[in-house]
Structures are given as structure tokens and as C-alpha cells.
C-alpha positions as CSV (number, residue, x, y, z in Angstrom):
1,X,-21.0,-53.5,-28.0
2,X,-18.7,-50.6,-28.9
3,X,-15.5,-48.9,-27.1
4,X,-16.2,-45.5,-25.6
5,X,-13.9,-43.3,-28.2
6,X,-13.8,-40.8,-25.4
7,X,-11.9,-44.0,-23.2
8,X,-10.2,-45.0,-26.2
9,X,-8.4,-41.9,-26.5
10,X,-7.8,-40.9,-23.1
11,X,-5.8,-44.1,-23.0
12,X,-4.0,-43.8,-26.6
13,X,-3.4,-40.5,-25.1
14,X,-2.1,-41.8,-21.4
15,X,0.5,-44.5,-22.5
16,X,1.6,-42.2,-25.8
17,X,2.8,-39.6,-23.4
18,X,4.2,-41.5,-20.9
19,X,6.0,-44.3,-23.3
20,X,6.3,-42.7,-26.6
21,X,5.0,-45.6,-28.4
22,X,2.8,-44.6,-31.8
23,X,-0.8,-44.3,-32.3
24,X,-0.9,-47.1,-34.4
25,X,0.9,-49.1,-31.6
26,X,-1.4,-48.7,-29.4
27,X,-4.5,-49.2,-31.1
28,X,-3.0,-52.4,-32.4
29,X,-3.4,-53.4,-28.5
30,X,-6.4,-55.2,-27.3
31,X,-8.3,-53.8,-24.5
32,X,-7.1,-55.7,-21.8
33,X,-3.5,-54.9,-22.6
34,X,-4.0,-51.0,-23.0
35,X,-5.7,-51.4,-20.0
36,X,-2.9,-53.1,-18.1
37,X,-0.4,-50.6,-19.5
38,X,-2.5,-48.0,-18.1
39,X,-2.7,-49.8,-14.4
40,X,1.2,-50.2,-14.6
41,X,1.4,-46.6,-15.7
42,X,0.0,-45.4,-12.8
43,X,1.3,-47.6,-10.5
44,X,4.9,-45.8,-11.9
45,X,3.3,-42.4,-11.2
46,X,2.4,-43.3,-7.4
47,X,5.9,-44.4,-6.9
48,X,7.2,-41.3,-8.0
């Protein structure tokens, strides 16, 4: 089973603007941790 690349980069995309962090940082994440970065991105934006 493969990753959606469109998912892929909308979250590369999602935490690189938000955080800065690299490309290559980011795709060195697993799954589960972009995707936790991404709930505790949002959560963030709400509060604002």
C-alpha cells in the first residue's frame, strides 16, 4: 500500500509553512508523526 503523494504533500506543505522545518525533515517523519504535527497544527490555528 502506497501514500497518496497528493496527502503527502499537502502535509510537507502544511507543517513547512507553519514551522519552517525542511523538506527533508519532514519526510524523514513517519506517518503517524506528520500526522500528529498536523492535528497539533490545527489545533494552534483554532486557538488563534
Amino acid at each position: 500500500m502506497s501514500y497518496p503523494s497528493k496527502q503527502l504533500y499537502e502535509e510537507v506543505a502544511f507543517i513547512a509553512y507553519h514551522f519552517h522545518w525542511t523538506r527533508d525533515d519532514i519526510l524523514n517523519l513517519d506517518h503517524a508523526n506528520r500526522q500528529l504535527w498536523v492535528a497539533e497544527i490545527n489545533k494552534i490555528n483554532e486557538k488563534l
